[in-house]
C-alpha positions as CSV (number, residue, x, y, z in Angstrom):
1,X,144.9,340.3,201.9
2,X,147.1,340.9,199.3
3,X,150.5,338.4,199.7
4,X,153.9,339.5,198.2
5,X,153.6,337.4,195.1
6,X,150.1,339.2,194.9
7,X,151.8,342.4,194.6
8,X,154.4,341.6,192.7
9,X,151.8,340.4,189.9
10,X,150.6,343.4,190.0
11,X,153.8,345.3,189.5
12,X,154.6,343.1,186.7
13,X,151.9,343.2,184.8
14,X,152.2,346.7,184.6
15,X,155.4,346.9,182.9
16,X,154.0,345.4,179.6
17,X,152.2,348.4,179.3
18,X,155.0,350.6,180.3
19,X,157.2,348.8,177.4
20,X,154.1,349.5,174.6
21,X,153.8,353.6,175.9
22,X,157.6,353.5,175.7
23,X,156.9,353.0,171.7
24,X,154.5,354.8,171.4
25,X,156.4,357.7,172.7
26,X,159.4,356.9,170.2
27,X,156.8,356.8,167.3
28,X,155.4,360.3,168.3
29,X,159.0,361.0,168.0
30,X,159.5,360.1,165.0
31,X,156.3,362.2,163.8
32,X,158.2,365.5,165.4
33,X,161.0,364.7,163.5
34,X,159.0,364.2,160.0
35,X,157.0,367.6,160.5
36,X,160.1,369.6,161.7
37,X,161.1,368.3,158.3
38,X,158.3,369.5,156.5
39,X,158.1,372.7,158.0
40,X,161.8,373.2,157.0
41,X,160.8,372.2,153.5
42,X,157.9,374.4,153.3
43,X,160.0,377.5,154.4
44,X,162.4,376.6,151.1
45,X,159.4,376.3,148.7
46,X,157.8,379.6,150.0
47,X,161.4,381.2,149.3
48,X,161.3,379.7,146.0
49,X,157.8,378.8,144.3
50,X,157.1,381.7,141.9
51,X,153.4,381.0,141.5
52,X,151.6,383.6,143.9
53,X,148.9,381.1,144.8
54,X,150.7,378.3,145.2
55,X,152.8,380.2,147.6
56,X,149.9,381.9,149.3
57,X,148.8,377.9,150.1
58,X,152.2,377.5,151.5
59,X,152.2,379.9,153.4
60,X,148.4,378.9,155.0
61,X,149.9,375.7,156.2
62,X,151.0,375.5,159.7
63,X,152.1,372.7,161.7
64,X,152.4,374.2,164.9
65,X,149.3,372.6,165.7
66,X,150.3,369.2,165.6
67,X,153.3,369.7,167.5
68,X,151.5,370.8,170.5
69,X,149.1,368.1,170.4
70,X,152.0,365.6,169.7
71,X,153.8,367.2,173.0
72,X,150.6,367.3,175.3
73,X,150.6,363.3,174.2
74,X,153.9,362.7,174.6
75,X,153.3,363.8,178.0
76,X,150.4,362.2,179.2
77,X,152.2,358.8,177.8
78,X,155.4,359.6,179.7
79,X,153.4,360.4,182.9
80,X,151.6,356.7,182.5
81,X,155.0,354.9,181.4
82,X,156.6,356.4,185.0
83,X,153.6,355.3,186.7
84,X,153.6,351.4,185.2
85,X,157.3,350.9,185.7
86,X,158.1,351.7,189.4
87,X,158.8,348.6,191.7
88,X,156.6,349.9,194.2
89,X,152.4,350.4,194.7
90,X,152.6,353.8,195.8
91,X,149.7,355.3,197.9
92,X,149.2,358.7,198.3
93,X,147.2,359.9,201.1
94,X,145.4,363.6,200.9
95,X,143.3,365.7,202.5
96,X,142.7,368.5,204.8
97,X,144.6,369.1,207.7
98,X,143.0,367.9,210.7
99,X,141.3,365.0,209.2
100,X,143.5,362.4,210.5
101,X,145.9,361.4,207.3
102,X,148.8,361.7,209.1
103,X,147.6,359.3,211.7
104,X,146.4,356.7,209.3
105,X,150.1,356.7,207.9
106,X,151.4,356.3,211.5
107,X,148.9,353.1,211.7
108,X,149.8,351.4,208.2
109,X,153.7,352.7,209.0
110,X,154.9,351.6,212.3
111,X,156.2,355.3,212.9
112,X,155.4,357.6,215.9
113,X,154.9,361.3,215.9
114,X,158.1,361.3,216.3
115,X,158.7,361.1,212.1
116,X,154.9,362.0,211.2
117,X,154.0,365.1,212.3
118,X,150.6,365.1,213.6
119,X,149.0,367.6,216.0
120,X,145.5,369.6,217.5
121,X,147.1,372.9,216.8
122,X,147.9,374.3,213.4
123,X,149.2,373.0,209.7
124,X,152.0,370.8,211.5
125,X,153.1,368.6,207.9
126,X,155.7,370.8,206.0
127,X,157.1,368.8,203.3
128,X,156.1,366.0,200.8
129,X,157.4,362.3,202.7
130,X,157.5,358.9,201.3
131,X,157.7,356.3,203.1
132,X,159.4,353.1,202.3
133,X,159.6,349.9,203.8
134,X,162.9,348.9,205.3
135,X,163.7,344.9,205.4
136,X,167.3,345.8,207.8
137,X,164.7,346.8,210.1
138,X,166.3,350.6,211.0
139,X,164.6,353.3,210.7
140,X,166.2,356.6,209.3
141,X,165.4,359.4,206.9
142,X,166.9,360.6,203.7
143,X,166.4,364.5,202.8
144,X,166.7,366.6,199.5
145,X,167.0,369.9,199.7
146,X,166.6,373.0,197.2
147,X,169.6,374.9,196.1
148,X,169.4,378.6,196.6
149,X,169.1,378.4,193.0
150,X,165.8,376.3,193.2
151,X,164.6,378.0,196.5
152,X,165.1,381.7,194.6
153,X,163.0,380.6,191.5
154,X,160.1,377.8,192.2
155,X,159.7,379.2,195.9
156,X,160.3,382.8,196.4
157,X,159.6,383.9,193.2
158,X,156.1,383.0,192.7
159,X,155.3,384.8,195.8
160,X,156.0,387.9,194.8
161,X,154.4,387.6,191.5
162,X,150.9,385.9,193.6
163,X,151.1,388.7,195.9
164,X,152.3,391.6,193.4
165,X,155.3,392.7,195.5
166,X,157.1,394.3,192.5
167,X,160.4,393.5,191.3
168,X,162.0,389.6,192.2
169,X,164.5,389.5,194.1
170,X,167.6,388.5,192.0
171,X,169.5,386.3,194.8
172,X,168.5,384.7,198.3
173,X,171.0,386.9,199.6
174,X,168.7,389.9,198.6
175,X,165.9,388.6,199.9
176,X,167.3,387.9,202.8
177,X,169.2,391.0,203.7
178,X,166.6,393.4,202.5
179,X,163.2,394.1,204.0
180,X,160.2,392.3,202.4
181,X,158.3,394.9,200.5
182,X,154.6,395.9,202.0
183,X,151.5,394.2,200.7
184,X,149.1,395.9,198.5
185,X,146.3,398.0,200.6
186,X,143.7,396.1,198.9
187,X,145.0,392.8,199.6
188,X,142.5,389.7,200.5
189,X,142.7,387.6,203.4
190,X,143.9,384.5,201.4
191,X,146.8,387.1,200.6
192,X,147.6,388.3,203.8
193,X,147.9,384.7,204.7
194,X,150.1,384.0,202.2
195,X,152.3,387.1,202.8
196,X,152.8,385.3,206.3
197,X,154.2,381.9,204.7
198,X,156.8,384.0,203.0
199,X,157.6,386.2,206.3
200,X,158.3,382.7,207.7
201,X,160.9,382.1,204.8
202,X,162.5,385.7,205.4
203,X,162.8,385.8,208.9
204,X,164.3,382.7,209.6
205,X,166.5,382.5,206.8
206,X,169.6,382.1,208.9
207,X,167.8,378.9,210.3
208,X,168.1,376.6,207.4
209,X,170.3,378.6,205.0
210,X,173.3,376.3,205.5
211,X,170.8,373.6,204.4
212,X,171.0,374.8,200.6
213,X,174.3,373.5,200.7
214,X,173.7,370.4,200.7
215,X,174.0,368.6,197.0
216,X,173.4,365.5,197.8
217,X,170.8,363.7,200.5
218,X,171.1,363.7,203.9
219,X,170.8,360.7,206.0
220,X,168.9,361.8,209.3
221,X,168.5,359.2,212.1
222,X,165.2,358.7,213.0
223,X,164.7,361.0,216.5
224,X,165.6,363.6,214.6
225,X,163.4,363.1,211.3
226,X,160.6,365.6,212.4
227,X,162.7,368.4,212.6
228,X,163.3,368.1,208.7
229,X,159.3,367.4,207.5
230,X,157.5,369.4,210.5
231,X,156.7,372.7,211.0
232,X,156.3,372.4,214.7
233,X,158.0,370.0,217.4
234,X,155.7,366.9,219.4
235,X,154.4,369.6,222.0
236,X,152.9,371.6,219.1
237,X,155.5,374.7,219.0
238,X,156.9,376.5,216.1
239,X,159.8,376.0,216.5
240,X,161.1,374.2,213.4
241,X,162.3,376.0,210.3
242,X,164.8,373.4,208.4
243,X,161.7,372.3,206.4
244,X,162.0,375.5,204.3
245,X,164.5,374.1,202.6
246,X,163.4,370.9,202.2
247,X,162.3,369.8,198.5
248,X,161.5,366.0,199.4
249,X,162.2,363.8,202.1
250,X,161.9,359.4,202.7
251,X,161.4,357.8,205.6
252,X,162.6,354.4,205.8
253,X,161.4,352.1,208.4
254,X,160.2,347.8,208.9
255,X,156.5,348.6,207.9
256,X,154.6,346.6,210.8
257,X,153.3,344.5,208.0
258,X,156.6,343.0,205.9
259,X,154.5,341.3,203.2
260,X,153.0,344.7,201.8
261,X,157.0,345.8,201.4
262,X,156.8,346.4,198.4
263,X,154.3,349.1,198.9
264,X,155.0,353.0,199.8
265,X,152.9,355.5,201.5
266,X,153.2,359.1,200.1
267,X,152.2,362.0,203.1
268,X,151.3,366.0,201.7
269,X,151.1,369.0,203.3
270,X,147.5,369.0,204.5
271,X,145.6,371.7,202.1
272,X,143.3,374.1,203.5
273,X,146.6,375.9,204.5
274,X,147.7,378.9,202.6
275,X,151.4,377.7,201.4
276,X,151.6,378.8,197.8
277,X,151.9,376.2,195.2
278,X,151.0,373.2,197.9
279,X,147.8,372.7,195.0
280,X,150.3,372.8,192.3
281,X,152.6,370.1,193.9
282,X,149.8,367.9,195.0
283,X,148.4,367.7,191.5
284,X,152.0,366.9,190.5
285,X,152.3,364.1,192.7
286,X,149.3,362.3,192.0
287,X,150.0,362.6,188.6
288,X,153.7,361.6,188.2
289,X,154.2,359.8,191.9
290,X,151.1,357.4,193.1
291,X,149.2,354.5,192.1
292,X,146.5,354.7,194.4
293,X,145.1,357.7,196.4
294,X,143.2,357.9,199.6
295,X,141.2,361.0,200.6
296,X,140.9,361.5,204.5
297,X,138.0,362.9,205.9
298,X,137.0,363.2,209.4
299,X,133.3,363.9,210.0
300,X,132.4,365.9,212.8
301,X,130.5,363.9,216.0
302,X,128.4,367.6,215.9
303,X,127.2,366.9,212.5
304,X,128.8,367.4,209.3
305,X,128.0,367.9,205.3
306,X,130.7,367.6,202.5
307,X,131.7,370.8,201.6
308,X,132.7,372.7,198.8
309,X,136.4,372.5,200.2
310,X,135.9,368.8,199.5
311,X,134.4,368.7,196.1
312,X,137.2,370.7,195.1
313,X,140.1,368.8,196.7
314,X,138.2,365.8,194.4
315,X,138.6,368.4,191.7
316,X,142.2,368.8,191.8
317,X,142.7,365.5,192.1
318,X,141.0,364.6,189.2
319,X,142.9,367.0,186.8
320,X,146.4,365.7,187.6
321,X,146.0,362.6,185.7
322,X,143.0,363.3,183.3
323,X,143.9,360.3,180.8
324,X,143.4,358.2,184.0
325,X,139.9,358.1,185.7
326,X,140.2,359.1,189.1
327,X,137.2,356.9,190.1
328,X,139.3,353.8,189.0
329,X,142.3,355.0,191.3
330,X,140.7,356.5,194.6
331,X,138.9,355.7,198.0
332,X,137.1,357.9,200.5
333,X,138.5,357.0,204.0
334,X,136.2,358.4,206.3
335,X,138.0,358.9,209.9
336,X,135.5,357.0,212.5
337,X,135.9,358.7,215.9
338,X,135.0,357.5,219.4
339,X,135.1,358.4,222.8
340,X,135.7,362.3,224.8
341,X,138.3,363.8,223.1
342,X,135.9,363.7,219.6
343,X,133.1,362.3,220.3
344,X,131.6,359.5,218.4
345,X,130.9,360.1,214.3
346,X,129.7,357.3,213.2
347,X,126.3,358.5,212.0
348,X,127.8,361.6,210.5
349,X,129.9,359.0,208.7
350,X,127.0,357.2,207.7
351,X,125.4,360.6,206.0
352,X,127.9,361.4,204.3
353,X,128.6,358.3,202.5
354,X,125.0,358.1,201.7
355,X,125.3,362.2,200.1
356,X,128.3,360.9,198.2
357,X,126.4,360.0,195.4
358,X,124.8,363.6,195.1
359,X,128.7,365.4,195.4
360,X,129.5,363.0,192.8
361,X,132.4,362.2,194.2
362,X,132.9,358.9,192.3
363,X,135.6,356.5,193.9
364,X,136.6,353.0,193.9
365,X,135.5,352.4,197.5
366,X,134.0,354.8,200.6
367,X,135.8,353.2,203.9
368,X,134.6,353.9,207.2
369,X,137.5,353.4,209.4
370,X,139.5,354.5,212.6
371,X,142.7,355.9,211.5
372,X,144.5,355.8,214.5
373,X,143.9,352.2,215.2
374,X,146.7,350.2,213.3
375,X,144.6,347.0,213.1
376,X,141.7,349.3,211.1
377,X,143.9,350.8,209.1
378,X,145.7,347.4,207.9
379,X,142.4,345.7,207.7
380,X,139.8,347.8,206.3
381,X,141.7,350.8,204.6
382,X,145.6,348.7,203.0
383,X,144.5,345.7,202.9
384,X,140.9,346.5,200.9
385,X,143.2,348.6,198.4
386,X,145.1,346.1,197.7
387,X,142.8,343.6,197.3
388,X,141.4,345.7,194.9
389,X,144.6,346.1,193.2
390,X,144.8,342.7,192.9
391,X,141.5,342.0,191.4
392,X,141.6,344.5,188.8
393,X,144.9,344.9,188.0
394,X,144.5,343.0,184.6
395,X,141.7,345.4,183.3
396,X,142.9,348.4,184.7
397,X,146.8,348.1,183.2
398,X,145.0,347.4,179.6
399,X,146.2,350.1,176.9
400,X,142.3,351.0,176.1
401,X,141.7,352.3,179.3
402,X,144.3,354.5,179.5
403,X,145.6,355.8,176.0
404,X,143.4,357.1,173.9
């Protein structure tokens, strides 16, 4: 197992690497700077050069180009210059709901359904969550919330431009207040669906407007974290609505394990639900927010295959850090089940880790473990990551690996 000195090795012989993309980034600087310079210059000549073909050349040149390719590098760079100088390993656990994530983060957490929401019913994770060790050995939660502002434009907005509901609304106060406009006759299931996730947001507006309010975090004592990052209570009903305006939350609580402090477990919204933009702000997590990230998957004791839904959750994954390859920063954690309740999977997760190689879904590691027992998840699923982390971290922080 990884020690505390192990991981903080790792973390700092990262930040080398973050100091040389730092330079990098100030040199492609400099380059916008030199061709914002040129194209000024070339807009005099054209204005003054007399010589039809010599301005006709002038005019052929463009630089736009090379601006866009200098931006699209400048942020791939800054993506891997956040990533190399955090002070924590972040792990970032994914998958569809029902699979078991949020029970694995209870296991390498300490917490209790009481902050995680887990559940047999519906979608029950509302809201992106990291947690964070605490060494004063409380644990409490810290919540951001969107401004109406925010709410009105990365929230409500896109909805009605997905779902082709005509003009925006130009306030929440609008949107509230007036009825939601009908849905298209033609409109598809998936549609439908996602007309009821913005229902939610209109009907029970009066249930967390007062939250937009809020400008700064709010500390939230740990029996009643849920009702912030959950969509329904312990005994599975809808009956929580504050998570609409939540943007992020953190949990902090004394990680059962105080050596791997200076790691921090990052819980999604489990996909397969029909929340728009939950793709969008997964691929924007793994990309700006973790180090490491674990796909859950539970096979069923029935039988089971990997499905398209899977290959394409490995998909997304892959395209939030393309300069990064996601088979040198990912692990299959397949859920091993026992007992009435599920029944017992371990074949199933035999077959599919032998049919992984056919998906091509190309990790660091395939991990057959029982998420809801803490000593499994420490042992075979943390502490195998880390080791990992530890071994490698050399080769995988060198610049030709990751800038090209």
């Amino acid at each position: 197992m990884a020690t505390p000195s192990q991981i903080q090795a790792i973390l700092s012989q990262r930040q080398p690497l973050a100091d040389r993309l730092e330079q990098v980034e100030l040199h492609l600087t400099t380059l916008e700077g030199r061709l914002r310079d040129l194209e000024h210059h070339r807009k005099e000549l054209v204005a003054k050069v007399e010589d039809p073909q010599a301005q006709g050349r002038l005019k052929e040149l463009y630089f736009t180009a090379l601006e866009s390719d200098i931006a699209a590098k400048k942020s791939s760079l800054a993506k891997l210059r956040g990533r190399f100088s955090r002070n924590t390993l972040n792990i970032g656990v994914v998958g569809r709901a029902r699979q078991g994530k949020s029970r694995l983060l209870c296991s390498l957490s300490g917490l209790s359904t009481a902050e995680i929401p887990t559940g047999e019913g519906q979608h029950c994770t509302g809201v992106k969550s990291i947690i964070c060790h605490s060494s004063q050995g409380e644990t409490y939660g810290e919540v951001k919330f969107h401004s109406e502002q925010s709410l009105l434009q990365e929230v409500i907005h896109p909805y009605y431009d997905r779902l082709s509901l005509g003009s925006r609304p130009f306030s929440l106060s609008v949107f509230a207040q007036e009825p939601l406009p009908s849905l298209p006759d033609a409109a598809s299931t998936v549609n439908k669906a996602m007309y009821s996730h913005l229902q939610r947001y209109h009907e029970h507006f009066e249930a967390y407007r007062s939250l937009l309010q809020h400008s700064m975090p709010l500390r939230v004592e740990r029996e009643r974290i849920r009702e912030y990052v959950a969509q329904d209570t312990v005994a599975g009903d809808r009956a929580y609505f504050n998570y609409l305006a939540v943007r992020e939350a953190r949990i902090f609580c004394p990680f059962p394990n105080a050596e791997v402090g200076q790691v921090a477990l990052i819980d999604m919204p489990g996909l397969g639900d029909t929340g728009l933009g939950d793709e969008e702000r997964m691929i924007q997590t793994l990309g700006q927010d973790v180090d490491v990230v674990l796909f859950v998957r539970m096979p069923k004791a029935g039988g089971d295959v990997w499905a398209e839904v899977d290959v394409q959750l490995y998909d997304t994954a892959r395209s939030a850090l393309p300069e990064l390859p996601l088979e040198k920063w990912s692990f299959w954690v397949l859920n091993r089940t026992y007992g009435l309740n599920r029944g017992d999977n371990g074949r199933n997760c035999q077959d599919l880790l032998d049919e992984m190689g056919n998906k091509h879904l190309a990790v660091v590691d395939a991990i057959v473990a029982n998420c809801a027992d803490p000593s499994e998840a420490n042992e075979k699923v943390l502490d195998r990551v880390l080791d990992y982390l530890d071994r490698k971290s050399t080769r995988l922080n060198s610049s030709h690996e990751f800038v090209s």
